[in-house]
Biopython code that builds the backbone (N, CA, C, O; Angstrom):
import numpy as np
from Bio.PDB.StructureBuilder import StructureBuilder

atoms = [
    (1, "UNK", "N", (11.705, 38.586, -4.116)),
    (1, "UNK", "CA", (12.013, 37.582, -5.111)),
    (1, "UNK", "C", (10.712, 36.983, -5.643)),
    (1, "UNK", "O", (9.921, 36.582, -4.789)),
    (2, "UNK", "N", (10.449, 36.891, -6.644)),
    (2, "UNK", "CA", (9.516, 36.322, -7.477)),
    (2, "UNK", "C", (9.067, 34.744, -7.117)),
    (2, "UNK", "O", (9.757, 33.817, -7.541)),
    (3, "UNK", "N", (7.835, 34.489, -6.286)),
    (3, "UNK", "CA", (7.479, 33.301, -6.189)),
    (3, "UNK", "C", (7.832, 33.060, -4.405)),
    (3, "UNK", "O", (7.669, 32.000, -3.801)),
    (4, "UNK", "N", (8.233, 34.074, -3.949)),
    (4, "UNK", "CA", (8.025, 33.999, -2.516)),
    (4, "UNK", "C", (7.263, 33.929, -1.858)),
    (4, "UNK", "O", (7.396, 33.396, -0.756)),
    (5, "UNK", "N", (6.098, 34.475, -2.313)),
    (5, "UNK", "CA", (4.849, 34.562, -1.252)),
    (5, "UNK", "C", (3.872, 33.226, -2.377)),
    (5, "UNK", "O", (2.659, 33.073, -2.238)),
    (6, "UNK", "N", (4.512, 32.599, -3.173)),
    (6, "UNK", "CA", (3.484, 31.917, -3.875)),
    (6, "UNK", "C", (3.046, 30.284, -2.856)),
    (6, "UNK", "O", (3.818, 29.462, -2.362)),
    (7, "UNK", "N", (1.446, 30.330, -2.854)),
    (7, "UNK", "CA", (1.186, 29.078, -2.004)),
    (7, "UNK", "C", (2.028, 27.654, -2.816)),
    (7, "UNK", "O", (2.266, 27.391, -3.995)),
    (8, "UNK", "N", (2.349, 26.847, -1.303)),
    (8, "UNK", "CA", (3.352, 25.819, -1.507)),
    (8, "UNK", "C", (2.248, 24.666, -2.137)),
    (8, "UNK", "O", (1.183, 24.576, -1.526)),
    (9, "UNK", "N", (2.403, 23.985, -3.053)),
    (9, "UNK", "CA", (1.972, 22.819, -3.254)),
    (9, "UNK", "C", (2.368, 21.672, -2.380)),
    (9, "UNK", "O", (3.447, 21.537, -1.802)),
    (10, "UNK", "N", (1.419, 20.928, -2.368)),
    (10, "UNK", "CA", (0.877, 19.195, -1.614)),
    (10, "UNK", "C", (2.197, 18.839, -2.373)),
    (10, "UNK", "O", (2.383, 19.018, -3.577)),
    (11, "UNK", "N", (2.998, 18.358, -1.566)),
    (11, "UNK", "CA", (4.270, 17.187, -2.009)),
    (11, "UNK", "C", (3.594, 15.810, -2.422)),
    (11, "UNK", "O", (2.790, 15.411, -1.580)),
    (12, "UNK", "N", (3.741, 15.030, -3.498)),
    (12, "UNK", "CA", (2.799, 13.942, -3.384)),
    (12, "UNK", "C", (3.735, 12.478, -2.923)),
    (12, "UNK", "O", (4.918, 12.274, -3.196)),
    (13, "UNK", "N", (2.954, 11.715, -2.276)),
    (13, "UNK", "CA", (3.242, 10.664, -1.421)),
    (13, "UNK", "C", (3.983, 10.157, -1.801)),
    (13, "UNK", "O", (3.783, 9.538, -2.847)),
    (14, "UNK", "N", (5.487, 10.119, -1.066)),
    (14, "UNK", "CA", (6.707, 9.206, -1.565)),
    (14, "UNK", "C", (6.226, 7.308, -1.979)),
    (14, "UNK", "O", (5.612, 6.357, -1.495)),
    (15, "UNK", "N", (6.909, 7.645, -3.015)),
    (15, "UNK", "CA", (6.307, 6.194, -3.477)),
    (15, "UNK", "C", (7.153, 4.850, -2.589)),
    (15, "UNK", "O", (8.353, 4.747, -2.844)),
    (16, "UNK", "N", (6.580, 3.898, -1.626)),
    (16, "UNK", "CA", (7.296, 2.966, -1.194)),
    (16, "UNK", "C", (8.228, 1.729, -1.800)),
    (16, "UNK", "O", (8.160, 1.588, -3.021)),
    (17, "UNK", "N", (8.775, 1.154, -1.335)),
    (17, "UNK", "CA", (9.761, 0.006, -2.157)),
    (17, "UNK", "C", (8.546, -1.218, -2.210)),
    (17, "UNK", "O", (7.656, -1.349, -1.370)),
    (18, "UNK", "N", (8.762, -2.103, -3.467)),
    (18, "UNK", "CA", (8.209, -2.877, -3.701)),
    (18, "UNK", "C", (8.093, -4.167, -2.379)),
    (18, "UNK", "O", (9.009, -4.626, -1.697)),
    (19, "UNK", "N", (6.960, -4.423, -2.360)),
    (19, "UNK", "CA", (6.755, -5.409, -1.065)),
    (19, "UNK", "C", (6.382, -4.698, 0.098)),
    (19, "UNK", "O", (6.215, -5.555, 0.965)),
    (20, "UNK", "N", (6.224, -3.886, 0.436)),
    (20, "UNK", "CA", (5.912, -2.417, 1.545)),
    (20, "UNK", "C", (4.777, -2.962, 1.738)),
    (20, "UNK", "O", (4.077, -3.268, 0.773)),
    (21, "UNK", "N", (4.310, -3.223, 3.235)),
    (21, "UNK", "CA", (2.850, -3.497, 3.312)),
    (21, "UNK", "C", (2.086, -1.704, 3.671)),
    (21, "UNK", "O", (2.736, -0.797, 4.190)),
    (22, "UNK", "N", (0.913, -1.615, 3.320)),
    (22, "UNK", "CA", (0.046, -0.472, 3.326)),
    (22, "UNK", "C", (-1.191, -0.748, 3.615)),
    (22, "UNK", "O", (-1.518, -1.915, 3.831)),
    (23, "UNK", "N", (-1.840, -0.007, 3.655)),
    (23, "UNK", "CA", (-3.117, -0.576, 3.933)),
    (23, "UNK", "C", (-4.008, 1.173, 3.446)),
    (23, "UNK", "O", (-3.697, 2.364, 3.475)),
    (24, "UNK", "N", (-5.363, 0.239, 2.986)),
    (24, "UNK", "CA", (-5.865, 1.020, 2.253)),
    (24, "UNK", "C", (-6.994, 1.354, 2.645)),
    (24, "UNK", "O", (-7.900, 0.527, 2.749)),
    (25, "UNK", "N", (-7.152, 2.721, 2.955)),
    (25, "UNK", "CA", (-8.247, 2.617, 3.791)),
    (25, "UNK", "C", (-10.304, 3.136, 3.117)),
    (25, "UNK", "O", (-11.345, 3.458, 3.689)),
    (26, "UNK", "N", (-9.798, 2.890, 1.446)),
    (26, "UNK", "CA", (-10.667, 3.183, 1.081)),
    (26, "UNK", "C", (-11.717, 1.633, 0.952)),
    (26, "UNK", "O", (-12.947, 1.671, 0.907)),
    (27, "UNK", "N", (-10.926, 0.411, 0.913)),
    (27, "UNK", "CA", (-11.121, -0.821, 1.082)),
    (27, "UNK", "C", (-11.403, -1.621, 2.285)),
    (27, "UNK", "O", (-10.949, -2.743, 2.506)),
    (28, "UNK", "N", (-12.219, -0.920, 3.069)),
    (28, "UNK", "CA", (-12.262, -1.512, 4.508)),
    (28, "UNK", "C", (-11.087, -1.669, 5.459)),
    (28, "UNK", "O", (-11.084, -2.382, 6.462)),
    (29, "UNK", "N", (-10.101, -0.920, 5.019)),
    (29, "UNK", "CA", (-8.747, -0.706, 6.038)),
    (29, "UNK", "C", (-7.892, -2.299, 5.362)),
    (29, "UNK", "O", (-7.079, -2.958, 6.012)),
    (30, "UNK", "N", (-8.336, -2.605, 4.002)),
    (30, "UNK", "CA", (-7.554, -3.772, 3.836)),
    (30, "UNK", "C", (-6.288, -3.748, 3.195)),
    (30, "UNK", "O", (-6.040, -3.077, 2.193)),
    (31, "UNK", "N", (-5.433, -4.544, 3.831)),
    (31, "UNK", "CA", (-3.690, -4.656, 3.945)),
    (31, "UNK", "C", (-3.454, -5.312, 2.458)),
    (31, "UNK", "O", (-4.026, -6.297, 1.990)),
    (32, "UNK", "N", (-2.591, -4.602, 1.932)),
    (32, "UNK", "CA", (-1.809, -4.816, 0.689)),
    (32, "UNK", "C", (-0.354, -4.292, 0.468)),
    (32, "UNK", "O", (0.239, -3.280, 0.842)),
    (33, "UNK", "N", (-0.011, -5.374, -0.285)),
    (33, "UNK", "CA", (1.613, -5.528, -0.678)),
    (33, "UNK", "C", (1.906, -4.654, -1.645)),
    (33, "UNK", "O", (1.528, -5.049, -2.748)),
    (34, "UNK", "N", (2.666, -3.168, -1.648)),
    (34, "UNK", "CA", (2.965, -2.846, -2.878)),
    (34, "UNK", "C", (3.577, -3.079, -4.223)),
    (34, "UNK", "O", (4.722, -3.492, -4.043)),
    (35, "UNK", "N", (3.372, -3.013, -5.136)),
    (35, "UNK", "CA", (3.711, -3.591, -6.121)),
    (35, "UNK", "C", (4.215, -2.739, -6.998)),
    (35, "UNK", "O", (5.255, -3.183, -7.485)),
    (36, "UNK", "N", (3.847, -1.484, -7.485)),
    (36, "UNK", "CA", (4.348, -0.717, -8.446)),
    (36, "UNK", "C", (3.201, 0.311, -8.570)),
    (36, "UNK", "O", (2.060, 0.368, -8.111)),
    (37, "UNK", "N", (4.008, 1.165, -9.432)),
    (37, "UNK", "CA", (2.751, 2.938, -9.560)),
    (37, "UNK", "C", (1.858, 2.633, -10.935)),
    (37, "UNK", "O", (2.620, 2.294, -11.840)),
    (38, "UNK", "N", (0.726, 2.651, -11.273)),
    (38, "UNK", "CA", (-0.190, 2.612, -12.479)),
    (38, "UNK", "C", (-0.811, 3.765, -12.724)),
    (38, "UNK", "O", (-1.990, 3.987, -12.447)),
    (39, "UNK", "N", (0.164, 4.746, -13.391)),
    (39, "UNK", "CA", (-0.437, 6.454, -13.527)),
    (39, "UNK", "C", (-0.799, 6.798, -12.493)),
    (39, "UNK", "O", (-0.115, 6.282, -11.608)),
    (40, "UNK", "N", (-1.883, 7.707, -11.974)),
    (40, "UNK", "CA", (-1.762, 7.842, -10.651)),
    (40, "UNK", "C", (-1.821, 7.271, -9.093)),
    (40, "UNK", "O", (-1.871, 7.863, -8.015)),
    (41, "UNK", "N", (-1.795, 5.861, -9.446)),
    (41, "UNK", "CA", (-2.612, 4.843, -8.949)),
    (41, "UNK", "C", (-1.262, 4.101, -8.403)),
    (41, "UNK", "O", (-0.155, 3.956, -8.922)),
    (42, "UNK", "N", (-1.804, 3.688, -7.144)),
    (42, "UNK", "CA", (-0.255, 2.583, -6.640)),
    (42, "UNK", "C", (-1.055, 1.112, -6.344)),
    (42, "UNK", "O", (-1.895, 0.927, -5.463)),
    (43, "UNK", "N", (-0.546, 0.098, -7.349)),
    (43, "UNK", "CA", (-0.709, -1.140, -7.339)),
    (43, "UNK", "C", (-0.951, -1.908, -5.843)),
    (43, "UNK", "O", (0.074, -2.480, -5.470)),
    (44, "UNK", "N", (-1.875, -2.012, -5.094)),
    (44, "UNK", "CA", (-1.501, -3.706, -4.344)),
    (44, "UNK", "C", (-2.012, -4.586, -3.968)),
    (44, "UNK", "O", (-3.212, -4.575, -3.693)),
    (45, "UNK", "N", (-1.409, -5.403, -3.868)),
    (45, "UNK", "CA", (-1.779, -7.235, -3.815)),
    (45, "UNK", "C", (-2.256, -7.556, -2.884)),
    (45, "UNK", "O", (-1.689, -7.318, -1.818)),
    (46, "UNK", "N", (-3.339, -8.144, -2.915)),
    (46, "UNK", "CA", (-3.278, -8.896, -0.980)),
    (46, "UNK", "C", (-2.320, -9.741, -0.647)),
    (46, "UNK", "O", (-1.782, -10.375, -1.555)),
    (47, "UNK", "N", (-1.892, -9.937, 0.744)),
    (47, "UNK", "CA", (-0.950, -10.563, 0.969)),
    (47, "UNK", "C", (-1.203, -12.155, 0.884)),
    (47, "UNK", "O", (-0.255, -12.933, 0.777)),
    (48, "UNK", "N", (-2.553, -12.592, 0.938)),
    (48, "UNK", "CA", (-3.135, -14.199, 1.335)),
    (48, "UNK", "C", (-2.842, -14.361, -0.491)),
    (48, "UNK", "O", (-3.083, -15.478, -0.948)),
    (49, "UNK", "N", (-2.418, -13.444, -1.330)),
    (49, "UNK", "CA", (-2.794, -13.722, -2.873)),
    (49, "UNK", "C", (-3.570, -13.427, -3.810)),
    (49, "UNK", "O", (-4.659, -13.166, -3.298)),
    (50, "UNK", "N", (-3.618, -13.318, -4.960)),
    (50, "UNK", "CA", (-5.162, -12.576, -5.427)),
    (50, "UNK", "C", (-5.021, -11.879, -6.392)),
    (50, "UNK", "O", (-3.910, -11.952, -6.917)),
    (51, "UNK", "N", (-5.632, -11.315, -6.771)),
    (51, "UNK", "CA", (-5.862, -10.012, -7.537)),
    (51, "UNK", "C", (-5.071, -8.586, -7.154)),
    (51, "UNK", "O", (-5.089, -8.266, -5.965)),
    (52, "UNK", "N", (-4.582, -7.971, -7.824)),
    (52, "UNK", "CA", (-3.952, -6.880, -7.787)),
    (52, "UNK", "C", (-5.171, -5.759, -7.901)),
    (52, "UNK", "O", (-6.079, -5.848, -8.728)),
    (53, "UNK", "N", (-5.029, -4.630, -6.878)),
    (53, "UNK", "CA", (-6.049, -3.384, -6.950)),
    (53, "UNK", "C", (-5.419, -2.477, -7.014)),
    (53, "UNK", "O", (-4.246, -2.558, -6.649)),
    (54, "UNK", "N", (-5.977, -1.172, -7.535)),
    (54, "UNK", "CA", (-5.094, -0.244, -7.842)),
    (54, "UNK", "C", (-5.894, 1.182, -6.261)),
    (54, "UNK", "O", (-7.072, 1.469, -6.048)),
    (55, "UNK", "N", (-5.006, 1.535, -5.757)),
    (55, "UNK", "CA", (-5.568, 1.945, -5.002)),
    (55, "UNK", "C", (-4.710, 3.848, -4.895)),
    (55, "UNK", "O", (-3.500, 4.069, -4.940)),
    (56, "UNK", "N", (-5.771, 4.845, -4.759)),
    (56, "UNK", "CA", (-5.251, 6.446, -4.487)),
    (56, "UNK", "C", (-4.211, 6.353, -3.445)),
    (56, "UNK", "O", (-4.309, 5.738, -2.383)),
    (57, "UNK", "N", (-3.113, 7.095, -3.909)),
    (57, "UNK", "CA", (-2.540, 7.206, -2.371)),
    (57, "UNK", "C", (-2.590, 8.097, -1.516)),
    (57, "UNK", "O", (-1.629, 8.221, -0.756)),
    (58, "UNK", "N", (-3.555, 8.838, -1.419)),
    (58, "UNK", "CA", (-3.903, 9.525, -0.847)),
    (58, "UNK", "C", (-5.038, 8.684, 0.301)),
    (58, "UNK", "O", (-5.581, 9.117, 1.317)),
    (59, "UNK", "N", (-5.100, 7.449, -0.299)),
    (59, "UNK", "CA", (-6.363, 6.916, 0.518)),
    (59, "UNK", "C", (-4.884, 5.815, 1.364)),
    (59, "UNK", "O", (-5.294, 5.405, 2.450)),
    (60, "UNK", "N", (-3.994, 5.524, 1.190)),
    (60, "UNK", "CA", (-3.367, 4.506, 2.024)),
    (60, "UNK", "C", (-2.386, 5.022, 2.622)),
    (60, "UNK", "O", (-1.858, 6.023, 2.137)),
    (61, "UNK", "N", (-1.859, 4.394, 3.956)),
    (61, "UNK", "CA", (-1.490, 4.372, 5.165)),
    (61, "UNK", "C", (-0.520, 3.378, 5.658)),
    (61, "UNK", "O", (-0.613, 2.172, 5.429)),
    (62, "UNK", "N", (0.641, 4.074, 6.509)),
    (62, "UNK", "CA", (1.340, 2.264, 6.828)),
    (62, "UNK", "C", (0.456, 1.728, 8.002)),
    (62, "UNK", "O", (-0.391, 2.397, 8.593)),
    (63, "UNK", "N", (0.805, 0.317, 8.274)),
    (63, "UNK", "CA", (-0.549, -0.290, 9.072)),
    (63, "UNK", "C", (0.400, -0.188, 10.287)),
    (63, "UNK", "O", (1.595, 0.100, 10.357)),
    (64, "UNK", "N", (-0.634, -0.562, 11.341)),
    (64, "UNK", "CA", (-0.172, -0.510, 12.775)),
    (64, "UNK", "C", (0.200, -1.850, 13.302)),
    (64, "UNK", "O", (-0.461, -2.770, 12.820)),
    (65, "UNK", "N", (1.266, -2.238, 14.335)),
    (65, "UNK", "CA", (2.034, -2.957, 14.589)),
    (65, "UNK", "C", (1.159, -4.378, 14.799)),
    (65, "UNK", "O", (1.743, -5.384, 15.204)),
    (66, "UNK", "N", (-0.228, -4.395, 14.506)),
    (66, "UNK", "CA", (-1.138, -5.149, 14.833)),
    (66, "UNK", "C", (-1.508, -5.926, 13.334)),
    (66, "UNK", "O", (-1.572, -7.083, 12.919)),
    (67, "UNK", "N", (-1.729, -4.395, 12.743)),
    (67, "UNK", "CA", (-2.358, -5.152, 11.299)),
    (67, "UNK", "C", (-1.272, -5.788, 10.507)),
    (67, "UNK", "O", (-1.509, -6.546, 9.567)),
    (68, "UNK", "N", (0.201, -5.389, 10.996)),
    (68, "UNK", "CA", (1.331, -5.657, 10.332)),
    (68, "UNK", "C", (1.512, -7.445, 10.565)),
    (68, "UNK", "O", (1.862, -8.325, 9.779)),
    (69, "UNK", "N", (1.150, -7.480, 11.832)),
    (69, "UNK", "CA", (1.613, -8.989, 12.759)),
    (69, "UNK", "C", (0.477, -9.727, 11.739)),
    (69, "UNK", "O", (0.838, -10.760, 11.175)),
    (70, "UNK", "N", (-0.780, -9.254, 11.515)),
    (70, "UNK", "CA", (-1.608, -9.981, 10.949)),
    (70, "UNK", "C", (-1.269, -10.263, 9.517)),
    (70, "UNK", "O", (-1.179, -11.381, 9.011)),
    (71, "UNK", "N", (-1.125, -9.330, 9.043)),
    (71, "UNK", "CA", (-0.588, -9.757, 7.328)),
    (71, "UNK", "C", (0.505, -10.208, 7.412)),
    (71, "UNK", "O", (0.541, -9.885, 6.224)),
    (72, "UNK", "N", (1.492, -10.652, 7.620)),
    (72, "UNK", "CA", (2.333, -11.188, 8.184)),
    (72, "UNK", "C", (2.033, -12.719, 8.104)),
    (72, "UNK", "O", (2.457, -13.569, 7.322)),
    (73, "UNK", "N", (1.162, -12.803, 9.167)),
    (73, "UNK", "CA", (0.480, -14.501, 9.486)),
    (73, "UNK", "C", (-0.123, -14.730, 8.427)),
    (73, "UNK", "O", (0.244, -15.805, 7.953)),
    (74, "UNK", "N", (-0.902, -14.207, 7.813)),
    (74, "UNK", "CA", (-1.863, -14.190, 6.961)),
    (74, "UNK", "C", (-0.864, -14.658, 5.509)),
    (74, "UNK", "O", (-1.292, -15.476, 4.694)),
    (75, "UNK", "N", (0.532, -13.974, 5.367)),
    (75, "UNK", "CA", (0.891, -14.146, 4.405)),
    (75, "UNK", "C", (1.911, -15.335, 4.302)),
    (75, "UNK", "O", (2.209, -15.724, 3.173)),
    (76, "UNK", "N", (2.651, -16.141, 5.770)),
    (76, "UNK", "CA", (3.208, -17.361, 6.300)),
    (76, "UNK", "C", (2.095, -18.774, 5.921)),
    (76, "UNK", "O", (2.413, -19.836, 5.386)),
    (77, "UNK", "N", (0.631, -18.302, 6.447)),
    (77, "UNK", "CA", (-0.112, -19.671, 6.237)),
    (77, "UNK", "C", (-0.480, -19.946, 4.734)),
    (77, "UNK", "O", (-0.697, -21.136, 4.504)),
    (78, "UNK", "N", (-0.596, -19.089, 3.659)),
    (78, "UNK", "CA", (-1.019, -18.660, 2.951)),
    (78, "UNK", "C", (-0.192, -19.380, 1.948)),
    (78, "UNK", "O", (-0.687, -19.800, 0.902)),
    (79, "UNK", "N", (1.327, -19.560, 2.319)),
    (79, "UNK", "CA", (2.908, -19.861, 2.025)),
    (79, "UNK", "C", (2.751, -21.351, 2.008)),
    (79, "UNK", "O", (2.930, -22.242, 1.177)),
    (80, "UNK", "N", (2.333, -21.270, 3.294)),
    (80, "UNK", "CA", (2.270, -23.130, 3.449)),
    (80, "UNK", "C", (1.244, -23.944, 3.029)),
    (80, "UNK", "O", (1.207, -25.174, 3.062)),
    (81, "UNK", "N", (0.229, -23.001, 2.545)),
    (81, "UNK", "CA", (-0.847, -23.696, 1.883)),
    (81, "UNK", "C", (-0.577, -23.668, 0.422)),
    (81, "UNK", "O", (-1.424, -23.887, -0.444)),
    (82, "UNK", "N", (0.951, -23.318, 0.176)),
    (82, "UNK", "CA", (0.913, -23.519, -1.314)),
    (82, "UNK", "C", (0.338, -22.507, -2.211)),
    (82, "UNK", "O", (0.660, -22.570, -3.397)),
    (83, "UNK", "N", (-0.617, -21.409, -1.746)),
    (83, "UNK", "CA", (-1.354, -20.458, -2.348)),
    (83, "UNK", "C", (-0.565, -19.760, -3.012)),
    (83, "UNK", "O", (-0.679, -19.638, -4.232)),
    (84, "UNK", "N", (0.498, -19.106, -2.211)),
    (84, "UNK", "CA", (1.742, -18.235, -2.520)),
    (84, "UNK", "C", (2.951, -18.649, -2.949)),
    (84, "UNK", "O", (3.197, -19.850, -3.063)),
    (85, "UNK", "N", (3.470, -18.093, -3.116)),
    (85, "UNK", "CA", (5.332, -18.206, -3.509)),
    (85, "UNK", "C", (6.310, -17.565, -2.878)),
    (85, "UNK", "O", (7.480, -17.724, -3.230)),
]
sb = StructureBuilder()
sb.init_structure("model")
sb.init_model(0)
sb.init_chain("A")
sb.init_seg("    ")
for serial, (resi, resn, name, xyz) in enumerate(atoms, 1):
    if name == "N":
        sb.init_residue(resn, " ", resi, " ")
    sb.init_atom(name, np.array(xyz, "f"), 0.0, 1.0, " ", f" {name:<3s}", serial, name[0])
structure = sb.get_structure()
């Protein structure tokens, strides 16, 4: 059959639901909120607030049960300082 032996292409990275924490590891391993896709580029926020970065997804990762607890806190005090919404 035609296209049987043809090499499989890279599936590209399921895109996550909005608010998905990730972390990016082209940014010093820093934790961001997803936000949405910008051409090839997936939007995210820091969680303390800020500026939106557009980051490869090929470069981000879900975070570990550690960095999760931290953005997390990070994004509660952040809340109560009024910074956030």
């Amino acid at each position: 059959m035609p296209g049987e032996n043809a090499p499989h292409r890279e599936e590209a990275a399921q895109v996550p639901d909005p608010g998905t924490l990730l972390v990016d590891t082209s940014r010093r391993d820093q934790v961001g909120e997803f936000r949405g896709v910008a051409g090839p580029y997936w939007s995210l926020r820091p969680v303390r607030g800020g500026m939106e970065w557009e980051a490869e997804p090929g470069k981000v990762r879900a975070p570990s049960p550690m960095e999760r607890l931290r953005a997390e806190i990070a994004r509660c005090n952040a809340r109560s300082e009024g910074r956030i919404l």
